[in-house]
C-alpha positions in Angstrom: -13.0 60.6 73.4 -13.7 57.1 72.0 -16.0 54.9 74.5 -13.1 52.5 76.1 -11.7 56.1 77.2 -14.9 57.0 78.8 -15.7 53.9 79.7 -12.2 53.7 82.1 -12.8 57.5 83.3 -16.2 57.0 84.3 -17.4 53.2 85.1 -16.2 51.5 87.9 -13.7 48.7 87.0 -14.6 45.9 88.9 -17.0 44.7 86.6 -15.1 43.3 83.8 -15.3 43.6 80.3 -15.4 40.1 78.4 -15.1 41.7 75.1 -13.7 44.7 73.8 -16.9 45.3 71.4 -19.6 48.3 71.4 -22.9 47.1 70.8 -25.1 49.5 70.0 -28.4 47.4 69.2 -30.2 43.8 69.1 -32.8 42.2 67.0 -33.9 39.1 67.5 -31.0 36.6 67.8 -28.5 38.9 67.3 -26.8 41.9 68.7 -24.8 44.3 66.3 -21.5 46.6 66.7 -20.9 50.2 65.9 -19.4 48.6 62.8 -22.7 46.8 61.6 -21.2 43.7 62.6 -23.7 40.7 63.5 -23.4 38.4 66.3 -25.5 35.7 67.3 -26.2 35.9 71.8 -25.9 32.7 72.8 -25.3 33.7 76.5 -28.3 36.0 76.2 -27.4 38.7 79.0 -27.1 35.4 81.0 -30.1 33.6 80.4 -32.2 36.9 80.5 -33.4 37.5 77.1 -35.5 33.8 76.6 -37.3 36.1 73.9 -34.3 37.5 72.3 -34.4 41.3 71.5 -37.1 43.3 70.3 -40.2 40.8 70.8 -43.2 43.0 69.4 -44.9 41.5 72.9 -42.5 42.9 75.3 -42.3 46.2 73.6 -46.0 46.6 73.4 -46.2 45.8 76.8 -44.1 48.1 77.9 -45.3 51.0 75.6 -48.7 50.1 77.4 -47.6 50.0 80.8 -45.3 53.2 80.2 -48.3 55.2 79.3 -49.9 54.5 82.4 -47.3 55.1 85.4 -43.6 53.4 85.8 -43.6 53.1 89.1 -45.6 52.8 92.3 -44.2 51.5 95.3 -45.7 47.9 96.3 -46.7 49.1 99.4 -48.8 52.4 98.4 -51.8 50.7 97.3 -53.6 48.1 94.8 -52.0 47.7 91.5 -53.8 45.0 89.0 -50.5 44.6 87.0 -48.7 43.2 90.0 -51.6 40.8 90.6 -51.8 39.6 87.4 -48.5 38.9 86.7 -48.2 37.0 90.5 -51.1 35.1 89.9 -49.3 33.8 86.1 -45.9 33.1 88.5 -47.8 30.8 90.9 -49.7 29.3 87.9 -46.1 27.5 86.1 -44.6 26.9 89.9 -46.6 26.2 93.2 -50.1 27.5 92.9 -50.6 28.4 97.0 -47.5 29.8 97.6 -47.7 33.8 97.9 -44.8 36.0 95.7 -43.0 38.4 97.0 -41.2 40.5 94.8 -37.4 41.9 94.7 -34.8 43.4 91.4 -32.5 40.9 91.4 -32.0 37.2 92.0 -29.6 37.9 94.4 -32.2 40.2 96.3 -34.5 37.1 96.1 -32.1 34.7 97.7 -31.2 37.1 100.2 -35.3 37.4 101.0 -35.1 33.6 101.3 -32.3 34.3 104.0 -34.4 36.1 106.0 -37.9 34.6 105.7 -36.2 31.1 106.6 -34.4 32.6 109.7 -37.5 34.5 110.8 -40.3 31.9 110.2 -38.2 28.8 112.0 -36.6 31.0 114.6 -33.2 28.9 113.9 -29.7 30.3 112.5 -28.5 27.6 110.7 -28.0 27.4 106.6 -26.3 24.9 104.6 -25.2 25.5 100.9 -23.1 23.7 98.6 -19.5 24.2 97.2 -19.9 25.3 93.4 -23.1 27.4 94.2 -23.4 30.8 92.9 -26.8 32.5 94.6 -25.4 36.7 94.3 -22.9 39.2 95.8 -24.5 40.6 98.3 -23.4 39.7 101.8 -25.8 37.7 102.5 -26.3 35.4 98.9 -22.3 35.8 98.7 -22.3 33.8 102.2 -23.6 31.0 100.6 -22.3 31.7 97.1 -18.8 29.4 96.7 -17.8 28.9 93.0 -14.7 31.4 93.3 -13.0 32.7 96.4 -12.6 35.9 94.6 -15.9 36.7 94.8 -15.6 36.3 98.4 -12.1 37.6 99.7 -12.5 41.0 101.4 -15.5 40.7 102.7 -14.7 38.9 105.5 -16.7 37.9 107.7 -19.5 36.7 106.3 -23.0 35.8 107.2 -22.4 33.3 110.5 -24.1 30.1 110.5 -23.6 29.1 107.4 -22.2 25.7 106.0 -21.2 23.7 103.0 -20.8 20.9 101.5 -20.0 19.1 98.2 -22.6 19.1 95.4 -22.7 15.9 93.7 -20.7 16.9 90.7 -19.4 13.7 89.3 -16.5 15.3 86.8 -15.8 17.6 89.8 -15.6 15.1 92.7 -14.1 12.5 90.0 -16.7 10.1 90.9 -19.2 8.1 89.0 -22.9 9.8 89.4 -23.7 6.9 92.0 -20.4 7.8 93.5 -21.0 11.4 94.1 -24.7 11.0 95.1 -23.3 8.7 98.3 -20.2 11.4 99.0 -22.7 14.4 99.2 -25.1 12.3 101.3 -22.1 11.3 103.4 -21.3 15.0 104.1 -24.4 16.7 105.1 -25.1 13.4 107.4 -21.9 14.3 109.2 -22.7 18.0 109.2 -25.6 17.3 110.8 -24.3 14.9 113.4 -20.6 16.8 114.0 -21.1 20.9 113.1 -24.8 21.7 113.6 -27.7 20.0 115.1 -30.2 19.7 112.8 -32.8 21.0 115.3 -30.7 24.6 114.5 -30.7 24.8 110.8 -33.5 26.7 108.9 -33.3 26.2 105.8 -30.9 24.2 102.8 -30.6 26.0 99.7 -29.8 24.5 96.6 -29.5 24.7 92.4 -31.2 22.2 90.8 -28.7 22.7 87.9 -25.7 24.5 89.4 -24.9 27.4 86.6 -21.6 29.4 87.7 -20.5 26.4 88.8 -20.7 25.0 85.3 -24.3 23.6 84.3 -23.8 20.5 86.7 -26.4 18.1 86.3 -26.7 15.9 89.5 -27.8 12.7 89.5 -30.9 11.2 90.0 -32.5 11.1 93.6 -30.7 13.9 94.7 -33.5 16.6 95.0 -36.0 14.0 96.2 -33.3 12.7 99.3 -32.5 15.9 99.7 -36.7 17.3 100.3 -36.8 14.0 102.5 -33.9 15.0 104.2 -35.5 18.7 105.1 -38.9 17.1 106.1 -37.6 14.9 108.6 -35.8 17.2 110.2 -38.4 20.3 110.2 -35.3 22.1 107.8 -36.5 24.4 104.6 -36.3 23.5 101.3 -35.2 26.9 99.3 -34.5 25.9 95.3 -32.6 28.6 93.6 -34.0 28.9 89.9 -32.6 32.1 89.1 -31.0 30.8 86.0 -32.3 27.6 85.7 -36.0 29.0 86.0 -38.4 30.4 83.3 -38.3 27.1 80.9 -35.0 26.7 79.9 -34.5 23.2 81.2 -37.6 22.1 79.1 -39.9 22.1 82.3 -40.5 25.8 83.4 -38.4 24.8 86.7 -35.7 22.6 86.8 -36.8 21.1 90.4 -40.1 20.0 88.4 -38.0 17.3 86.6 -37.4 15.8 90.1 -41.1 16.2 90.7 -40.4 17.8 94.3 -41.7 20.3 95.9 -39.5 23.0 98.0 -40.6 25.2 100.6 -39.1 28.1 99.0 -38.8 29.1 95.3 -36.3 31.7 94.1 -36.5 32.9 90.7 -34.9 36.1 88.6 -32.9 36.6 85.7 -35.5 35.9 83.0 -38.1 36.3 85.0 -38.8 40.0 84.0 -38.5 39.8 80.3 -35.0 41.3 80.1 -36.1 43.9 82.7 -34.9 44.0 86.5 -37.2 41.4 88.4 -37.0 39.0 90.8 -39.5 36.5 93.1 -39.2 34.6 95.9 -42.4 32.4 96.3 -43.0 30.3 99.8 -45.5 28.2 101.7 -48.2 29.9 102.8 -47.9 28.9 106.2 -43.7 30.6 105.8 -45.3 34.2 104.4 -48.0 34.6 106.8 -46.0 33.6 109.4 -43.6 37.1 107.9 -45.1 39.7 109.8 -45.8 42.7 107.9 -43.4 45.3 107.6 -40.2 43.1 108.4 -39.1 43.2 105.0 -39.7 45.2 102.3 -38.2 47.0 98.8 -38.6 50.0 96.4 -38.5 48.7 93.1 -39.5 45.0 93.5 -42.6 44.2 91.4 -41.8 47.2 89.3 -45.0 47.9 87.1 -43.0 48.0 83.8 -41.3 44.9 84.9 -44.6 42.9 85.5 -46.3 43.8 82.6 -42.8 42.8 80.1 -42.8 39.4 82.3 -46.7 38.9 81.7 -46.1 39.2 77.9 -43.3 37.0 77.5 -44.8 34.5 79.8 -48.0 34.6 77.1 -45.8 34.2 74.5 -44.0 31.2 75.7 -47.2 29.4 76.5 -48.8 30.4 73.4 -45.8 29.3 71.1 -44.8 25.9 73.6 -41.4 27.5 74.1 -40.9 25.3 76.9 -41.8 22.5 75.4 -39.2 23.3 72.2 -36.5 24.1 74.3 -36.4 20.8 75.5 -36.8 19.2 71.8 -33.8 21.7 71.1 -31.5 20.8 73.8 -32.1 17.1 73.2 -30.8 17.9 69.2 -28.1 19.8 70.4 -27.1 16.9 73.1 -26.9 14.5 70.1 -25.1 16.8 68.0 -22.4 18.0 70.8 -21.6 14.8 72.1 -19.8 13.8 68.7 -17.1 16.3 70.9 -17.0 13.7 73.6 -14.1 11.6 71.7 -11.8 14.8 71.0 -8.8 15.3 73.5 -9.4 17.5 76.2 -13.0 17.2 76.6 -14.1 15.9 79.8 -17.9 16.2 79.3 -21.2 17.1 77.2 -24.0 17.8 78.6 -27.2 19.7 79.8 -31.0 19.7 80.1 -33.1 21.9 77.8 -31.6 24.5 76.1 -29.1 24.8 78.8 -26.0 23.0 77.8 -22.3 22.6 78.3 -19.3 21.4 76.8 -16.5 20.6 79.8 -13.1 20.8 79.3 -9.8 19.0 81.2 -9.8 20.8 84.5 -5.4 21.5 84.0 -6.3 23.3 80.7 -9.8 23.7 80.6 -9.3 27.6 81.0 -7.2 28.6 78.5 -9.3 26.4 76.0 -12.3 28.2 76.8 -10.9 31.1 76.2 -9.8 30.4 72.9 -13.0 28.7 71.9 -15.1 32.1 72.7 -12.3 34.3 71.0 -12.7 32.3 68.1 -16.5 31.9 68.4 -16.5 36.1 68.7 -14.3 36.2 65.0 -16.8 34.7 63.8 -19.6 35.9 65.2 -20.9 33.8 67.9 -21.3 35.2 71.5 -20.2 32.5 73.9 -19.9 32.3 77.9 -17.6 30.2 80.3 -18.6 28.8 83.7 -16.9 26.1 86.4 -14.4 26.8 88.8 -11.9 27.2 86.9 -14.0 28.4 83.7 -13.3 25.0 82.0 -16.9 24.8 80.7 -18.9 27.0 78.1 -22.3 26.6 79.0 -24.7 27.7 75.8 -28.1 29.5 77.0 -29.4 30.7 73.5 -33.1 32.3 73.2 -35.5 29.8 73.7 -37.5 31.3 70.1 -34.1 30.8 68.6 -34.5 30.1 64.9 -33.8 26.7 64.5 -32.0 26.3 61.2 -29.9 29.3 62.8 -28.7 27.6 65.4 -28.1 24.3 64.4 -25.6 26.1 62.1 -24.1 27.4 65.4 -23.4 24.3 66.3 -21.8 23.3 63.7 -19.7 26.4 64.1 -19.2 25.2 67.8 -18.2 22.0 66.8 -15.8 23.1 64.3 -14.1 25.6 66.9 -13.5 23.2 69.2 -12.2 21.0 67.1 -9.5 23.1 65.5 -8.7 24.4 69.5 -8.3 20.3 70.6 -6.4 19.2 67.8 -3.2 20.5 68.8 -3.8 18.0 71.9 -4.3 15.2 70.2 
């Protein structure tokens, strides 16, 4: 029985398959099929693996770890692993905030949920149309970048609201243009839905990432903190993909040079194991009386100690810092797609980056870009509504000569699929 046979006999289908390859290994860069067949991961389990695979680091770390115990509950007693690794979290985001622990960045967000309900004592939440926070009930409440991720679970989390995000090829609208529409819309939330005095907290992506590595312009985090302070509202940033120093800071919401009230990190956070955070005021945890939330697995030993090691590595080797001399070369280099028909956009921050295609035939484009990328050997991703955008999120140790070469690959792809358009 080969694996696509076992594969439909014994995994449930609802997770689609966006390639009809069995990998079977990864080294560095790359990941390889059962046929020896190299392919360079530029989606990078979806900005998990900022090391790659195989960093010497992680694996020693976890040999290390492994030797000593997988897994003790958080709640059983003292564990110096846990500590440490906390103590390097609020080191790279906000120093007096406490960390709690979860598996998933949808677990984090949905611990956001709750500690913002339960510390204000109000229902209210307000999220923005192109998010993506999870799939659980509670994230999927606020999660709106496809309505298929949404029908059949009706009804949803109550009290919860949306409103444009200040997408400017989106809404159509100059950046100025979208800034003042968004504005416009959670003023008259707050005036004609919900009284402000009702809503606990506004969660946001500094860089939306489903909803197709939107950039929004400047002043928009900083109204938006303003916003939340005059109104006695929560803050809650949702870094799960953005986090971890992709963006060239090590959170997004640093280049904006606020401060939320709640921080919600996964993804990468783990060193391409299962690991989440959610970090808060102090004044929000202790206000969390003990025993009101909890979890199994969150700040999983083996989890903490890969996460320590690739957080030494990227401050040891400036990652952060060369992801955003990276993304600025590859913003230069991409942009020389801004003239070809059917491309609507080039853009990013760091060494997340996207090419946007025309909305009418933006998804059949995409697809033909990554079908083509995956002949030759590049692993690509899509995002937007209407997947009109491929957003690269390569390793952020990514050889350098290698992937300029991928770009010109890129480039060359798209070309060939626009010409026809032209």
């Amino acid at each position: 029985m080969d694996i696509v046979e076992r594969y439909r006999k014994s995994i449930a289908g609802v997770v689609p398959l966006e390639t009809p390859i069995e990998f079977v290994r990864g080294e560095g860069s790359y990941l390889y099929d059962a046929q020896g067949k190299r392919y360079l991961d530029l989606m990078t389990g979806i900005a998990v693996n900022v090391l790659g695979y195989g960093h010497p680091a992680i694996l020693q770390a976890l040999d290390q770890q492994a030797h000593q115990y997988f897994h003790l509950y958080n709640g059983l007693g003292y564990q110096r692993i846990v500590a440490d690794f906390a103590e390097v979290v609020q080191s790279i985001a906000e120093p007096d905030y406490p960390v709690y622990f979860g598996n998933s960045g949808a677990e984090a967000v949905e611990a956001a949920i709750k500690l913002a309900r339960y510390a204000t004592g109000r229902p209210g939440i307000i999220a923005f149309r192109g998010a993506f926070h999870g799939r659980t009930l509670g994230a999927l409440s606020l999660t709106a970048s496809n309505a298929n991720y949404r029908s059949g679970y009706e009804p949803l989390v109550p009290s919860v609201y949306h409103v444009d995000y200040p997408a400017p090829t989106r809404l159509n609208l100059t950046p100025e243009q979208a800034l003042h529409h968004t504005q416009n819309q959670l003023l008259t939330l707050l005036s004609d839905e919900i009284d402000s005095s009702r809503v606990a907290v506004i969660v946001v992506e500094p860089i939306q990432g489903e909803g197709g590595y939107v950039i929004p312009p400047d002043g928009f985090l900083p109204w938006l903190a303003e916003l939340c302070h005059q109104h006695g509202i929560l803050l809650a940033v949702d870094e799960v993909q953005s986090g971890m120093g992709r963006t060239g800071q090590w959170f997004a919401y640093q280049h904006a040079q606020v401060h939320p009230d709640i921080l919600i990190m996964g993804k990468a956070l783990g060193g391409g194991l299962p690991l989440s955070a959610m970090t808060a005021r102090r004044d929000l945890m202790q206000a969390w009386t003990p025993g009101t939330h909890g979890t199994t697995f969150g700040g999983n030993p083996l989890a903490c100690a890969t996460g320590l090691a690739q957080l030494h590595v990227m401050k040891t080797e400036k990652l952060v810092e060369r992801a955003h001399k990276l993304g600025l070369e590859a913003l230069t280099r991409l942009r020389t797609a801004s003239a070809w028909p059917g491309v609507v956009d080039v853009r990013g921050r760091g060494l997340m980056v996207a090419l946007e295609f025309r909305r009418d035939i933006g998804g059949s484009l995409v697809m033909a870009v990554m079908e083509e990328g995956l002949r030759r050997g590049l692993i690509l991703h899509p995002a937007g509504l209407n997947h009109e955008v491929i957003r690269l999120m390569p390793p952020l140790n990514i050889d350098e000569t290698v992937f300029n070469e991928a770009l010109t690959e890129l480039l060359d792809i798209v070309q060939g699929c626009t010409r026809p358009l032209s």
